[in-house]
KEPAFI-660099 format. One record per residue (C-alpha): residue number from 0; residue in one letter; x negated, y, z negated. Coordinates in steps of 0.05 Angstrom, whole numbers. Layout:
SITE/NUM/a/X/Y/Z
...
//
This chain:
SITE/0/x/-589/932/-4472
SITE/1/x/-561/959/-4543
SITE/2/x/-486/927/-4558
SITE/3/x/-437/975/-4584
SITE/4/x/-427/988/-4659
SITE/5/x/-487/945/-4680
SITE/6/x/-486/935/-4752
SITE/7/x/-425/971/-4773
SITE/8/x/-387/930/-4735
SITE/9/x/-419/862/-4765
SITE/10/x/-409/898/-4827
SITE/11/x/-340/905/-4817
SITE/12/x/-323/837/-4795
SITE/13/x/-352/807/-4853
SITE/14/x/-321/853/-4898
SITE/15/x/-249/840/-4867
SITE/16/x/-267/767/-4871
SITE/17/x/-279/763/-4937
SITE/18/x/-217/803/-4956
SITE/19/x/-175/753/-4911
SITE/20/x/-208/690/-4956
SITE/21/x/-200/733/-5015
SITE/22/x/-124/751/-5003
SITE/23/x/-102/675/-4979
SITE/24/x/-137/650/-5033
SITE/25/x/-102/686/-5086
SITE/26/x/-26/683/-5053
SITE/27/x/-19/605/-5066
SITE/28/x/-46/616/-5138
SITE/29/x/1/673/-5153
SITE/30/x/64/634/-5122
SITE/31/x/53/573/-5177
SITE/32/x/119/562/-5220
SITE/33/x/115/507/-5269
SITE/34/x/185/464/-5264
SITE/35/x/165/411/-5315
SITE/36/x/148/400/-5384
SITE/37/x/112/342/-5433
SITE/38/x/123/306/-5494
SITE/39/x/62/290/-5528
SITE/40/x/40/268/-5603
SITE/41/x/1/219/-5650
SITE/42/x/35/150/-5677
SITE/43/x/10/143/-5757
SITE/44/x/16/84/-5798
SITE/45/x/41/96/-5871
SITE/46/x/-23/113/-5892
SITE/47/x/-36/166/-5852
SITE/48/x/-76/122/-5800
SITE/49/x/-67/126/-5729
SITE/50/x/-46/64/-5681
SITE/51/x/-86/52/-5621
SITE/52/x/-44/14/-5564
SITE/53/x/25/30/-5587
SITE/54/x/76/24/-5531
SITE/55/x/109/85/-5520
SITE/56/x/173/95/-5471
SITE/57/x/208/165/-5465
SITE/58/x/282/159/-5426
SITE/59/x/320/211/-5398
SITE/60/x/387/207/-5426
SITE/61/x/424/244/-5372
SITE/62/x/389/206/-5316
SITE/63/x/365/142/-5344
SITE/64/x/296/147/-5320
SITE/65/x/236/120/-5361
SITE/66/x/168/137/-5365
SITE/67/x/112/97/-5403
SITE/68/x/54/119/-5443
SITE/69/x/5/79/-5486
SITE/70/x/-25/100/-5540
SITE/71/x/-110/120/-5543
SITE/72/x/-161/104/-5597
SITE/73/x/-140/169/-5627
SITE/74/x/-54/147/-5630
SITE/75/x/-42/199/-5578
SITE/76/x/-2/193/-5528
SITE/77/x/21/248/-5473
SITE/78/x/79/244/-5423
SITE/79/x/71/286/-5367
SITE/80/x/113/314/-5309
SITE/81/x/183/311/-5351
SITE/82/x/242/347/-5316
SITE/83/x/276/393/-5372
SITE/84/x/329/348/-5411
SITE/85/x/350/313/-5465
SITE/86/x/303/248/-5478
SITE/87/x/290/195/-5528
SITE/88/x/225/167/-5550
SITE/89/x/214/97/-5568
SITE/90/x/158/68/-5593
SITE/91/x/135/-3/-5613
SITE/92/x/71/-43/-5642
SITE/93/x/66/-110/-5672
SITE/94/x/65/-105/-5732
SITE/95/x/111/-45/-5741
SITE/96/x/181/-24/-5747
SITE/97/x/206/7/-5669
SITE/98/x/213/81/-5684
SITE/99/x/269/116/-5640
SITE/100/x/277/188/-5632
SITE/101/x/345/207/-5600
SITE/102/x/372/269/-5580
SITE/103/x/292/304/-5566
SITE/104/x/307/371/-5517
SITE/105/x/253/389/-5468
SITE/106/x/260/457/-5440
SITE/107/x/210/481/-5380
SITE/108/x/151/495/-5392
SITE/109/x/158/480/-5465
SITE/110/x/128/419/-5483
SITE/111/x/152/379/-5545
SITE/112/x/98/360/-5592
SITE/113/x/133/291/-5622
SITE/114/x/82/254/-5676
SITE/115/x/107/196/-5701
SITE/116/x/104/141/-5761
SITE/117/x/111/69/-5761
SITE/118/x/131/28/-5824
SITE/119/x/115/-38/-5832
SITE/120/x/164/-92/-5812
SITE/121/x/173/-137/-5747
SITE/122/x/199/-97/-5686
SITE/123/x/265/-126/-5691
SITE/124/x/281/-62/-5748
SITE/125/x/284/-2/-5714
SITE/126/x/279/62/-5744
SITE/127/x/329/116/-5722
SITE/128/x/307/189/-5727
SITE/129/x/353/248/-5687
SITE/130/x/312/308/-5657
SITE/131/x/378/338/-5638
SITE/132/x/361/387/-5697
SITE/133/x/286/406/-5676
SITE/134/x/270/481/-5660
SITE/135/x/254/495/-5594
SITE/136/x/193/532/-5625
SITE/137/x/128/518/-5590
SITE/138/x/66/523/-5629
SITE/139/x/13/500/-5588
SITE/140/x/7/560/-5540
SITE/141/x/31/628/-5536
SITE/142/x/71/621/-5473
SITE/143/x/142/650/-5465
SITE/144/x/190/617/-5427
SITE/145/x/268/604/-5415
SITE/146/x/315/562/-5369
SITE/147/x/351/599/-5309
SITE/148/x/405/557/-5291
SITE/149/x/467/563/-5239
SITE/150/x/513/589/-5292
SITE/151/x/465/645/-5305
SITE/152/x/447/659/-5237
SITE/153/x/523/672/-5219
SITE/154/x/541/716/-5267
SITE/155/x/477/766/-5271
SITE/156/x/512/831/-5282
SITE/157/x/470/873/-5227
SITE/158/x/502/896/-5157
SITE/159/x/441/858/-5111
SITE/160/x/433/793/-5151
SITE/161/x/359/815/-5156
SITE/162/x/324/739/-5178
SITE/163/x/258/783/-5207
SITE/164/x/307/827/-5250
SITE/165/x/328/758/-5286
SITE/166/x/256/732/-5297
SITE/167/x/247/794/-5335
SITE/168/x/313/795/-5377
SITE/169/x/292/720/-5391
SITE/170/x/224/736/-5416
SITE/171/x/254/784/-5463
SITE/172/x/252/752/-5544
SITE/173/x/323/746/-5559
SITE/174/x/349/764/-5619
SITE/175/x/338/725/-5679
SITE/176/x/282/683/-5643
SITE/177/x/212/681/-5676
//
């Protein structure tokens, strides 16, 4: 006995299978929001050389929190998973000076590129540098981004509050930004 819709109907289960896989698949990817940021760089001696092992601590200075790196073979060091705030970056070898940054603003989705140069001295000197001045320019990737906080979110000017009609107005360049 013949079953009704033979192949068509295989056909079209496997079709509306792989649609279903196809469509699930791609709804988690599209619905990925990055919340976070990094601060990341190379530690130089004087000379232009880099320092392996370096000790490098980066604290939130509105929470407190700390977060440890070492430096690689290469000086680099990378701080990942950094909630948007104002941070400063310590870093310390024997041998060398402690250099400090203060005052280093992370924005989302932005991350800081922070190299750094230790003179020679015992870590008892410290040397003090501010990053409160440092553009909020990234030049590692072409990526735009911007900070929606609760200030901005109360006082969008449209009737419905619409949350997609302030992603675009933030991915706007503003004026007199590069």
């Amino acid at each position: 006995m013949r079953r009704a819709g033979g192949p068509y109907q295989l056909i079209l289960k496997c079709w509306l299978l792989a649609w279903l896989l196809g469509v699930t698949g791609l709804v988690p990817a599209m619905a990925q929001v990055e919340t976070t940021s990094r601060i990341s760089g190379i530690v130089k001696d004087p000379m232009g050389g880099v320092i392996p092992r370096a000790s490098v601590v980066v604290r939130n200075q509105n929470t407190g929190g700390l977060r440890e790196a070492t430096t690689d073979a290469t000086g680099y060091y990378s701080v990942v998973s950094l909630q948007p705030g104002t941070y400063t970056v310590t870093v310390v070898k024997d041998g060398f000076k402690k250099a400090e940054v203060a005052g280093q603003v992370l924005e989302v989705a932005s991350p800081a590129k922070l190299d750094l140069t230790l003179e020679l001295g015992t870590v008892s000197q410290t040397i003090k540098v501010s990053g409160a001045g440092a553009e909020l320019i990234t030049t590692t990737t072409s990526e735009v981004s911007g900070t929606i906080n609760q200030t901005l979110l109360n006082e969008i000017p449209f009737k419905r509050q619409n949350f997609f009609q302030v992603l675009a107005r933030e991915s706007k360049p503003k004026r007199g930004t590069v």
